[in-house]
C-alpha positions in Angstrom: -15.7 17.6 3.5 -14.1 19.1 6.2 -14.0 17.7 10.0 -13.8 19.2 13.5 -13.0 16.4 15.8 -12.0 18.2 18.8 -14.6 18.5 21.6 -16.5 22.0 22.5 -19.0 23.2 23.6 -22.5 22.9 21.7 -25.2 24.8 20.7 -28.3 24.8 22.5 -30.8 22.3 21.3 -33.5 23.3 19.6 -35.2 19.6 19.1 -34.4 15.9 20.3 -36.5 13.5 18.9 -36.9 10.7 20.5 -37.3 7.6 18.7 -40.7 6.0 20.1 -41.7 2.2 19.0 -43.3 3.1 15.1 -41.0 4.8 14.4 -37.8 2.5 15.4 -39.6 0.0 12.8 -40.2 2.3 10.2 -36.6 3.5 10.3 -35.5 0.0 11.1 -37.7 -1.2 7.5 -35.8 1.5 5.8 -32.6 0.7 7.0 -32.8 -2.9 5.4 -34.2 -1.8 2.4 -31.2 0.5 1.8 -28.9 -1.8 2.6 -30.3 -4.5 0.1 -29.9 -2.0 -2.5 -26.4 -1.2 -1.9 -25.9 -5.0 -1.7 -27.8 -5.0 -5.1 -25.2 -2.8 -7.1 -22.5 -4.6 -6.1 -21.0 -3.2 -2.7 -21.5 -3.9 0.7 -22.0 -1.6 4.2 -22.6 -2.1 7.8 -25.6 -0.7 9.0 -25.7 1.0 12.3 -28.9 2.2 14.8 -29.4 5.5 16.6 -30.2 6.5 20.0 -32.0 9.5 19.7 -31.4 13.1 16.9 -31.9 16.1 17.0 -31.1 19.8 15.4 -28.6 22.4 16.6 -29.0 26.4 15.8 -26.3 27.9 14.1 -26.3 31.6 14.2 -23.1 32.0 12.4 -24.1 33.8 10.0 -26.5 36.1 8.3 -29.5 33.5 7.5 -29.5 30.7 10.9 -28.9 27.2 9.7 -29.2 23.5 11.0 -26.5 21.1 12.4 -27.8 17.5 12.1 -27.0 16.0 16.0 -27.2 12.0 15.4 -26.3 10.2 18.8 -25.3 6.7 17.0 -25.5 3.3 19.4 -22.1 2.7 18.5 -18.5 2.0 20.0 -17.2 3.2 16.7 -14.7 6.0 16.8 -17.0 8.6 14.5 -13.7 11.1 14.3 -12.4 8.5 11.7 -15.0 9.5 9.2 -13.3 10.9 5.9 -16.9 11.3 4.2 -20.7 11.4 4.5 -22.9 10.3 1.5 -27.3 11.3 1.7 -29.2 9.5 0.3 -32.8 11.5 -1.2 -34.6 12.4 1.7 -38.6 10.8 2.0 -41.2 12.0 3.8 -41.7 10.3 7.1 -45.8 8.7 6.5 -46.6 8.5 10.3 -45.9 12.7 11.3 -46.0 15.8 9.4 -43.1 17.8 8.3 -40.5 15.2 9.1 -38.3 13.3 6.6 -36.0 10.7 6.5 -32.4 9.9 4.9 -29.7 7.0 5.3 -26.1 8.7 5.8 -23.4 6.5 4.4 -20.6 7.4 6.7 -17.4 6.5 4.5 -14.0 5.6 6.8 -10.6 4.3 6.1 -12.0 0.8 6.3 -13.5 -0.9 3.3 -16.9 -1.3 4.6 -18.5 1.8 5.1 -21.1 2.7 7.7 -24.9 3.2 7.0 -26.7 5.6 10.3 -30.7 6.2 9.4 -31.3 10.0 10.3 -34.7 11.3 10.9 -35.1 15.3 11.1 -38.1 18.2 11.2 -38.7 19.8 8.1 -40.2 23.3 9.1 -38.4 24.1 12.4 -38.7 27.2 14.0 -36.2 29.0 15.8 -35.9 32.6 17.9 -32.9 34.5 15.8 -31.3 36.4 18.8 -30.9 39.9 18.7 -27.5 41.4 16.7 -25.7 44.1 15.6 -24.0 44.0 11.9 -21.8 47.0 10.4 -23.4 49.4 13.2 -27.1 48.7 12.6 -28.9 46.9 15.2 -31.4 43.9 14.4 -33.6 42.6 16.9 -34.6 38.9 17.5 -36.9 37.2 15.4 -38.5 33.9 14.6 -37.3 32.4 11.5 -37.5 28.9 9.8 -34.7 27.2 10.2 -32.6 26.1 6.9 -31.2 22.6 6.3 -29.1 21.6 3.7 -28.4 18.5 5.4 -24.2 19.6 5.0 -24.1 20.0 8.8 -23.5 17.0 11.1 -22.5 16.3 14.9 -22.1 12.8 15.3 -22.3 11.2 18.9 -20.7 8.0 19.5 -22.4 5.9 22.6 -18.9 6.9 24.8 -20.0 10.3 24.1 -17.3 11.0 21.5 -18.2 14.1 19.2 -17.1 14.9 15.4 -18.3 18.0 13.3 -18.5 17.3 9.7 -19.3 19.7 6.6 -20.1 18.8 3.4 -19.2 20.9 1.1 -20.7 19.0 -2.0 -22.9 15.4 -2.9 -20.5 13.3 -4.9 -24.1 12.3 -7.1 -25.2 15.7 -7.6 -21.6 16.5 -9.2 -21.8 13.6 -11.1 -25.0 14.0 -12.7 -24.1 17.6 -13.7 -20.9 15.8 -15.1 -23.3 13.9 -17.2 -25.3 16.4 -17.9 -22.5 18.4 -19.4 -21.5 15.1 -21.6 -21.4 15.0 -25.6 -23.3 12.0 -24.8 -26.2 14.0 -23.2 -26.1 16.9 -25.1 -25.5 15.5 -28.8 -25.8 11.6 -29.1 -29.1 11.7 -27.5 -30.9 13.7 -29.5 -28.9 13.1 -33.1 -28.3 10.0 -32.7 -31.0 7.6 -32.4 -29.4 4.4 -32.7 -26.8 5.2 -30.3 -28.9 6.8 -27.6 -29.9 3.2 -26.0 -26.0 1.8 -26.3 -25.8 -1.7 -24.8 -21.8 -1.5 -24.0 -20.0 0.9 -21.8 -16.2 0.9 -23.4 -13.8 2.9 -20.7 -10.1 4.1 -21.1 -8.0 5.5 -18.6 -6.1 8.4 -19.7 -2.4 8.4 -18.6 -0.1 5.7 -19.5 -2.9 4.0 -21.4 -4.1 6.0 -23.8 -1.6 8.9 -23.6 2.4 8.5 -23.0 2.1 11.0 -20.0 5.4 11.7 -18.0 6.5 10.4 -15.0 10.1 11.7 -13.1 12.9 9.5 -14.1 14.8 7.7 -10.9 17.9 7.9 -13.1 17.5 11.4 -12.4 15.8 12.0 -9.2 16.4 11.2 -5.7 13.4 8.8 -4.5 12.9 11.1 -1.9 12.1 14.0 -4.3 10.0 11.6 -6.6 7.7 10.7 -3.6 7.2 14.3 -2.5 6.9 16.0 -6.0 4.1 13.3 -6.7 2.3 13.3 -3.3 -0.4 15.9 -3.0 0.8 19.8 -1.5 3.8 19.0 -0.9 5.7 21.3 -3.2 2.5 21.9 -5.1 -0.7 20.4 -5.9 1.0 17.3 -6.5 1.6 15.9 -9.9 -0.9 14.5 -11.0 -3.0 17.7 -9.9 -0.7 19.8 -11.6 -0.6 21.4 -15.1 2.8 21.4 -15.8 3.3 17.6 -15.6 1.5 17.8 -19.0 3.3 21.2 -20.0 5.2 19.1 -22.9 6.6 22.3 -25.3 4.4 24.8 -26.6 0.5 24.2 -27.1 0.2 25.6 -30.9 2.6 23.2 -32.0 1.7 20.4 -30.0 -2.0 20.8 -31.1 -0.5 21.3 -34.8 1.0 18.0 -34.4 -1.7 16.3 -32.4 0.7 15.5 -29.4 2.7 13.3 -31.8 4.8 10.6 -30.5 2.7 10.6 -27.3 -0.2 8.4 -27.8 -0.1 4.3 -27.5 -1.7 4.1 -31.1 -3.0 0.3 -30.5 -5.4 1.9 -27.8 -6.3 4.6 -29.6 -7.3 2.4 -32.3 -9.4 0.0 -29.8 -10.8 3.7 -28.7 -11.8 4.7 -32.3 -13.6 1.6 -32.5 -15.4 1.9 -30.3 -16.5 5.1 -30.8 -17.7 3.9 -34.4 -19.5 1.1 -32.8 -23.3 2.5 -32.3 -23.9 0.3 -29.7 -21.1 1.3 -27.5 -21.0 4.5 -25.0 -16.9 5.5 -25.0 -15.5 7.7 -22.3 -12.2 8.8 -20.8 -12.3 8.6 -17.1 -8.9 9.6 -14.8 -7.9 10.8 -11.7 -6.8 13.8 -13.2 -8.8 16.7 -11.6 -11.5 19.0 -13.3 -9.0 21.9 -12.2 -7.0 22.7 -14.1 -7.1 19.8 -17.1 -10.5 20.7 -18.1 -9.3 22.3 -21.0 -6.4 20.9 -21.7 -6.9 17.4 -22.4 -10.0 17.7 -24.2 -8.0 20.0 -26.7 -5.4 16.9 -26.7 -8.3 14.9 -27.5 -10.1 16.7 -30.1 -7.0 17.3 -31.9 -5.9 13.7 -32.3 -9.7 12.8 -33.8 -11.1 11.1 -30.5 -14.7 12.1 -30.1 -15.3 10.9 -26.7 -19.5 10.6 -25.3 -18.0 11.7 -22.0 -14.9 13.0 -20.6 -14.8 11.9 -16.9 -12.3 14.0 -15.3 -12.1 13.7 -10.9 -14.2 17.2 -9.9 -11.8 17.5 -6.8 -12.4 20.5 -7.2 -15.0 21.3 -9.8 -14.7 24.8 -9.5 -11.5 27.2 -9.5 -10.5 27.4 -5.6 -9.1 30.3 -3.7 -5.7 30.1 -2.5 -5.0 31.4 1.3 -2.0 31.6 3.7 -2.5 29.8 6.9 -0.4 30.3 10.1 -0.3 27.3 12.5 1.4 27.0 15.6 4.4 29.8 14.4 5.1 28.0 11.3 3.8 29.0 7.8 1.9 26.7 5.6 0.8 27.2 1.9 -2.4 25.6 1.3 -3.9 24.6 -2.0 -7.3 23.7 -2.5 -8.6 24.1 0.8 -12.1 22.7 0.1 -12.0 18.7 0.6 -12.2 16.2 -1.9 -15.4 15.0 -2.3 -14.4 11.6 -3.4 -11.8 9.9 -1.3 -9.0 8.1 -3.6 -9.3 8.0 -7.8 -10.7 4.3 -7.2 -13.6 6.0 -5.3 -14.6 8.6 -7.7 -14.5 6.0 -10.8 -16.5 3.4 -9.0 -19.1 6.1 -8.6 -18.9 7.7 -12.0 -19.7 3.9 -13.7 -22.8 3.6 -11.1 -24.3 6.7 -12.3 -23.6 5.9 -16.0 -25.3 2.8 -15.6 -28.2 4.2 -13.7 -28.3 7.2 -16.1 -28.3 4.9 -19.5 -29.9 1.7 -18.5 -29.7 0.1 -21.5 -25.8 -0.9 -20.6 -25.2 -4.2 -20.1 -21.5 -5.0 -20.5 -18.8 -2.7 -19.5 -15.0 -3.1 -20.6 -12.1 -1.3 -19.4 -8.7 -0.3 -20.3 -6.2 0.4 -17.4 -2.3 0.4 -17.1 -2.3 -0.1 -13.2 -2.7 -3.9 -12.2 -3.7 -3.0 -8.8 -6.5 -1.1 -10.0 -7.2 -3.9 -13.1 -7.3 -6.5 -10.3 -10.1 -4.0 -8.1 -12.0 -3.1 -11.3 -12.3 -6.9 -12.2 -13.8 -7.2 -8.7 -16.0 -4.6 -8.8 -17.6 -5.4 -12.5 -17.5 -9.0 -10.8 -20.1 -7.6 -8.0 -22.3 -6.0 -10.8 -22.7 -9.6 -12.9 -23.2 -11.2 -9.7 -26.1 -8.5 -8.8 -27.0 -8.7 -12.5 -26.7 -4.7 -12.6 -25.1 -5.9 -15.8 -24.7 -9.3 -17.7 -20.7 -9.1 -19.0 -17.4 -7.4 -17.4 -14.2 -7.3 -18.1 -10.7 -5.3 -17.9 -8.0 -5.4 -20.1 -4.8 -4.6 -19.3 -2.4 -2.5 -20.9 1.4 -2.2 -20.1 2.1 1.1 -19.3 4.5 3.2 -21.2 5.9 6.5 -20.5 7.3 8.9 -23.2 10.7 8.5 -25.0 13.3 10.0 -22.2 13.7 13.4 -21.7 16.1 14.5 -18.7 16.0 18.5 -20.3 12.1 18.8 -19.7 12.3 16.4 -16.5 14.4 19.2 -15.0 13.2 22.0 -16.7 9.7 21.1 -15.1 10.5 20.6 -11.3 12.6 23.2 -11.7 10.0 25.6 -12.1 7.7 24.2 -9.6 10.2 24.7 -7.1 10.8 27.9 -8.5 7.2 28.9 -8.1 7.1 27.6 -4.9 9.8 29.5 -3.2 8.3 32.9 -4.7 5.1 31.9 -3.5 7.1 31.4 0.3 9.3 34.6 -0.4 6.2 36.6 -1.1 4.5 36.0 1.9 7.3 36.2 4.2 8.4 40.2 2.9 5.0 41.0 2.5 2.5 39.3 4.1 0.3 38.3 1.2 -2.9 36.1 2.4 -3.3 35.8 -1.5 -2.4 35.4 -4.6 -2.0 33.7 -8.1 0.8 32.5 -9.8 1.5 31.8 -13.4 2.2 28.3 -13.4 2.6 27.6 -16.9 6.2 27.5 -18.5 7.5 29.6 -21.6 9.1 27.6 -24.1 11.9 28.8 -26.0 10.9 28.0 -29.0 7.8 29.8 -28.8 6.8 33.1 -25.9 3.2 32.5 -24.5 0.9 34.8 -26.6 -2.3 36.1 -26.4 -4.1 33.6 -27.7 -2.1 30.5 -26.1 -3.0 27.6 -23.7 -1.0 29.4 -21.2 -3.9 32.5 -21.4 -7.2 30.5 -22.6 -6.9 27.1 -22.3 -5.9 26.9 -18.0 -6.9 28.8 -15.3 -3.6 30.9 -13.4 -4.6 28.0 -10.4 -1.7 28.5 -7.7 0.3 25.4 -7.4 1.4 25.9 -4.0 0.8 23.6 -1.0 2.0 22.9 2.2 5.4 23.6 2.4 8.5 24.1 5.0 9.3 27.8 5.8 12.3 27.7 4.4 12.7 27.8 0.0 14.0 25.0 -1.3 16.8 24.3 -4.1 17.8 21.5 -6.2 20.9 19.7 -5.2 22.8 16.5 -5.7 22.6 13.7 -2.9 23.8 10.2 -2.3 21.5 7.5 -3.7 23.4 4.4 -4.0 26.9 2.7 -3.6 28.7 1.8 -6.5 31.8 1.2 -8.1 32.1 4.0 -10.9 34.0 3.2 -14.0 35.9 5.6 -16.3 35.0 6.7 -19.3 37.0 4.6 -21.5 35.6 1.6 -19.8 31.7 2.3 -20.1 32.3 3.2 -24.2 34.4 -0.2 -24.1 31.2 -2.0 -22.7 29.1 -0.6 -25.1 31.5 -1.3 -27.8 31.6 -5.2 -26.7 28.1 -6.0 -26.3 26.1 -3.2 -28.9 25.8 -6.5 -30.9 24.6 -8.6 -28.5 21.8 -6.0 -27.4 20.7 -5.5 -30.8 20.0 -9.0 -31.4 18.2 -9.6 -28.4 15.9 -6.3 -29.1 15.5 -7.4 -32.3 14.0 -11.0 -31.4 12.4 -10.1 -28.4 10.0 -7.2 -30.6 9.5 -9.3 -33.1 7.9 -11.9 -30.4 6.5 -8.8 -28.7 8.0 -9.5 -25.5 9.9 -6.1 -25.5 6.7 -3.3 -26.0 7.3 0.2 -26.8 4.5 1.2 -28.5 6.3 3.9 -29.7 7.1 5.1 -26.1 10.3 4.7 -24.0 13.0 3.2 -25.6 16.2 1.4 -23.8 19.1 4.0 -22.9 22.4 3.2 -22.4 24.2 4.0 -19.5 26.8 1.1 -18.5 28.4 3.6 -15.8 27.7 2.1 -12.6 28.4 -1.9 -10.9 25.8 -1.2 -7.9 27.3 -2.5 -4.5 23.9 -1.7 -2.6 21.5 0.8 -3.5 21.5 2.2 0.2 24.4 4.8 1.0 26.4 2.4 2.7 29.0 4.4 5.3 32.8 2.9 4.8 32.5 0.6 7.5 29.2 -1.0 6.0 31.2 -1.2 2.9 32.9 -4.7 2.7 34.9 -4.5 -0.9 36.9 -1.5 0.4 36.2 2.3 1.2 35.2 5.5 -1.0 37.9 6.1 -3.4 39.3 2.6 -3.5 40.4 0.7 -6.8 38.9 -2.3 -7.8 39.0 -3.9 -11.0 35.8 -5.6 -12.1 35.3 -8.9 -14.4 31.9 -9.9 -16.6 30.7 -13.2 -15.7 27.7 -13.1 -17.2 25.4 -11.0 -19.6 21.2 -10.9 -19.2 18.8 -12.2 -21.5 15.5 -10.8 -20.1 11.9 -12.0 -21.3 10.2 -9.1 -19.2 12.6 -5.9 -18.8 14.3 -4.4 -22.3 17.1 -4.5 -21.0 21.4 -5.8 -21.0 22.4 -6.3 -17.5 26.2 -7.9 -17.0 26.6 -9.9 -13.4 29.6 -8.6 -12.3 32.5 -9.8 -10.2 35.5 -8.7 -8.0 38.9 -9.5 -7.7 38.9 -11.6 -4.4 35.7 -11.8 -3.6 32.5 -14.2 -4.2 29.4 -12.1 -4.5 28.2 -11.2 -7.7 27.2 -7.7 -8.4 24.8 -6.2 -11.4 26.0 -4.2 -13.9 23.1 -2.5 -15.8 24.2 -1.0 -19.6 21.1 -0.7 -21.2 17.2 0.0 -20.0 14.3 1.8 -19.7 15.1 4.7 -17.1 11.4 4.4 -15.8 12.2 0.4 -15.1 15.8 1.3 -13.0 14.5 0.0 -10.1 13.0 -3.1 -11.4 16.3 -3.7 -12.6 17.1 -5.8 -9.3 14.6 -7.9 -9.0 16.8 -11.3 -9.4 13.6 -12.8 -11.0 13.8 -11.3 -14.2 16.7 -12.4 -15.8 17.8 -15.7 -17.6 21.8 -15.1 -17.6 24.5 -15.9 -20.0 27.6 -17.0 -19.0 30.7 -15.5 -20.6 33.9 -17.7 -20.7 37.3 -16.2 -19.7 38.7 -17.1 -23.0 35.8 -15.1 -25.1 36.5 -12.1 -22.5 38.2 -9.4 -24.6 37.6 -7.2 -21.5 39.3 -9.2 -19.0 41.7 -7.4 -16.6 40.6 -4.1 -18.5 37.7 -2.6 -16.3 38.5 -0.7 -13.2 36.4 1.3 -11.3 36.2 3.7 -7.7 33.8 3.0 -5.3 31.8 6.4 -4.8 28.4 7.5 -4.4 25.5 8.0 -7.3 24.3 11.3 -7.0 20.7 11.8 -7.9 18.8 15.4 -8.0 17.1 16.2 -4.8 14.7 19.2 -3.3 16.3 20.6 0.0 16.1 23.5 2.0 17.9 26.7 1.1 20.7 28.0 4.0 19.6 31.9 4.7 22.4 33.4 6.0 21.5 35.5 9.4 25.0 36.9 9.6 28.0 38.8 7.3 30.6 35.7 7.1 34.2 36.0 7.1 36.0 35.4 3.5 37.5 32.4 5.4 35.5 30.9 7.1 34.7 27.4 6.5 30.8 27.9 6.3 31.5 30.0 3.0 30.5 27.3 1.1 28.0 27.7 -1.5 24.1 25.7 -1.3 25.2 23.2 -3.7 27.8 21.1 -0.9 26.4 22.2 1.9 23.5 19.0 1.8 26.1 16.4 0.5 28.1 17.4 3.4 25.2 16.8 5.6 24.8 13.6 4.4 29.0 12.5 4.4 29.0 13.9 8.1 25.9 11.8 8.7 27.4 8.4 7.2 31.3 8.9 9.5 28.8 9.1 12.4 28.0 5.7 11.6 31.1 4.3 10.5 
């Protein structure tokens, strides 16, 4: 749905009704029994009244069509409105041709708004008089079309918002269903299954399926949180291909994506998918474009015959991809129709509703989820459905989410290309001017060249992952991340020399109690490089144990023994001074940063006596350098061989950032 909050000047008016007395109470009567159904399925809304509406002429284009004008008795800011839901429209019994719906006006809060609309059914307007391609038409009267996708909202301070809606979240959800195995196979097959009394529903990544996440022993944080938020470098990563680009297709498929499924799920899955009484989908946030193909081809080849696949259809169809020029600066835009449903939490809310009103024989619904904010919500939710008896049983089961066994090559190897793709994208436009275009975004792996008759050429659409971008290209380069003390390379292979015993022992224990869960995922690395003095980049005055470049020598106090993280962390400290610093050796690289949260170890203390690494560690305090996106420096002017700005992109950002931290100091 897109919005136009910004005031102009209207249309002129073809009809105001006016709300008499009969017709307040009808509305009024229809307003309460809409919001008793809503409160009937389990959610809530605040119903609202209107002044007066009305229907706006737009001549636009070729065929005239309606702009809903509600004038809402409201204080509300209406600009704040992310999304309008219509109810089916019914005819209104006490005048011909009119008809009534309830807009659910959707917002940032968690109650959304409920505004009755009453509209004429057969309006007539006079089409004025144009010319189009050198033909003159004259004016004519025509009926006026309403799709009920056009709204001006009026707040009661006069306030205006335009709103399009570019799709009904329940008519793309029925064709969803409609589209299903389920609908299509089961129901006319497969009697006994065709009135299933349990809804079984597993999430797709990190539940089912080890999918890949960027590694913050690897990336800067600043690079993880714009490569995963939405056109930022692309379509985001979740929206984009290549964050399930794992090596080539043939041989993954040959394979069945080996190593990257959490086989006790899949197992729970096969179940229930032998259970005739249970309906079993997959339902994600991934969008329709572009996994479409893709992960039902994952599916199918690991033997998981699924009654629905419930990918987001944000978008449903393959979207054009424009240039847009705003205020001088140039934008890549990606998807420029809007979502229909608001967050991932939105759209899968919805999609269980219209299973449940599709297949009314459901009565208890089970999930499985890796997120425990969204385990938490979804308990709630099915919580609201027993309480409405919409169904008699709920529940969520969580499941720790893994990622895939570490792989710094591919990690790189993907953003490098997006960024890649991005730049040529920017380039492109920039020498030529190109208000279009497609680019490849698959990757071709080495070991075997995109053919024919590939995923890269069948199985995905050549969507452009581009978004909204900076005008300049942007390059990989090291930055700052953290303060630490760095230890040579003698000293890190003498820490893993020392306590490779004691880690084994623990991992050993802790799997066989299943307290340390793999799953056949991630497995700890060891790094044992780094005692972490503050993970900010602390500027030599903020540094209290000395100054970049000093030498300290480092003693173990301690060594970890972790019920939660798979882990060996040694609490560290210095000569002449108090604090105790961490010392991580081995972990999951997805958990770094969970790695200093004091409330997950139980330590060990190690005596000086039993120390055969006393006096023997040494270290310089320095900088950890993670992988970050930054722009690229375009030269403007022939430099001199001397000069000092002859430096290459790489140093030119870490500079930036060591000029940035004397300012403070």
């Amino acid at each position: 749905m897109s919005t136009n909050n910004t005031p102009s000047e209207e249309f002129p008016i073809e009809a105001v009704e006016e709300i008499d007395v009969i017709a307040k109470e009808w509305i009024q009567e229809q307003s309460d029994k809409e919001v008793k159904r809503i409160h009937d399925v389990g959610s809530s809304v605040l119903p609202l009244k209107i002044k007066n509406c009305g229907i706006i002429s737009n001549f636009d284009n070729k065929k005239p069509k309606a702009i809903n004008r509600v004038e809402v008795d409201t204080n509300c800011d209406l600009s704040k409105v992310q999304q309008i839901m219509v109810s089916p429209p019914i005819a209104y019994p006490h005048k011909e041709n009119f008809n009534y719906v309830n807009l659910v006006l959707v917002t940032s809060q968690p109650i959304p708004l409920l505004v009755p609309y009453l509209y004429k059914t057969n309006m007539k307007v006079t089409q004025p008089a144009r010319e189009v391609g050198g033909r003159n038409y004259p004016s004519k009267e025509v009926v006026l079309k309403n799709d009920l996708k056009d709204y001006l909202l009026i707040n009661k301070n006069g306030i205006r918002s335009r709103f399009t809606i570019h799709e009904y979240h329940d008519a793309i959800l029925q064709r969803q269903y409609k589209k299903s195995y389920f609908y299509n196979t089961t129901l006319n097959k497969h009697k006994k299954k065709s009135h299933p009394k349990k809804l079984a529903i597993f999430d797709f990544d990190s539940t089912l399926f080890f999918s890949p996440l960027l590694s913050p022993t690897i990336w800067h944080a600043d690079l993880i949180r714009l490569a995963t938020a939405e056109s930022v470098y692309g379509p985001g990563w979740w929206r984009d291909i290549r964050s399930l680009d794992l090596g080539p297709f043939e041989e993954l498929k040959s394979n069945a994506w080996n190593g990257f499924w959490n086989e006790s799920v899949v197992q729970e899955a096969r179940d229930c998918i032998d259970d005739p009484n249970t309906m079993t989908v997959i339902l994600t946030g991934r969008r329709y474009h572009p996994f479409h193909l893709l992960i039902p081809a994952m599916l199918e080849s690991k033997g998981l015959q699924f009654d629905l696949i419930g990918l987001r259809p944000d978008p449903e169809h393959v979207s054009d991809n424009h240039w847009e020029v705003r205020k001088g600066q140039q934008k890549l835009t990606y998807n420029l129709a809007g979502s229909v449903f608001k967050s991932t939490m939105h759209f899968k809310t919805c999609f269980i509703l219209n299973l449940i009103h599709n297949v009314s024989s459901i009565r208890q619904v089970t999930m499985w989820d890796d997120r425990i904010h969204h385990v938490h919500r979804f308990r709630q939710y099915l919580d609201a459905l027993v309480r409405k008896q919409t169904i008699y049983e709920g529940d969520v089961v969580y499941v720790p989410g893994i990622r895939p066994k570490y792989n710094p090559y591919w990690e790189k190897n993907v953003i490098g290309h997006i960024i890649e793709t991005h730049n040529k994208a920017l380039m492109e436009y920039t020498q030529e001017g190109t208000k279009n275009g497609k680019i490849e975004q698959r990757m071709k792996w080495p070991r075997s060249p995109v053919k024919e008759n590939t995923i890269a050429a069948n199985i995905v659409e050549k969507e452009d992952p581009l978004g909204a971008c900076s005008e300049k290209p942007m390059q990989l380069t090291p930055l700052p991340a953290a303060t630490v003390i760095k230890l040579s390379k003698k000293a890190t292979d003498d820490l893993r020399s020392a306590y490779q015993a004691v880690f084994d022992k623990q991992l050993k224990e802790k799997r066989q109690k299943m307290l340390w869960k793999d799953f056949g995922g991630e497995e700890p690395e060891y790094f044992g490089d780094y005692v972490y003095l503050s993970q900010q980049v602390l500027s030599n005055a903020e540094i209290e144990v000395g100054s970049l470049g000093s030498e300290l020598r480092v003693k173990v106090k301690a060594y970890s023994d972790s019920p939660n993280l798979a882990c060996l962390v040694l609490k560290i400290q210095l000569d002449n001074d108090s604090k105790d610093f961490l010392l991580p050796l081995w972990y999951k690289p997805s958990e770094y940063n969970e790695l200093f949260k004091s409330n997950n170890y139980i330590w060990k203390k190690v005596n000086d006596d039993d120390n055969k690494l006393t006096g023997k560690l040494n270290g310089k305090i320095d900088y950890v350098y993670r992988l970050g996106a930054v722009e690229k420096h375009i030269a403007t002017k022939k430099r001199s061989r001397d000069s000092d700005e002859d430096n290459d992109d790489i140093s030119r950002p870490v500079k930036k950032y060591l000029t940035v931290l004397k300012k403070r100091s």
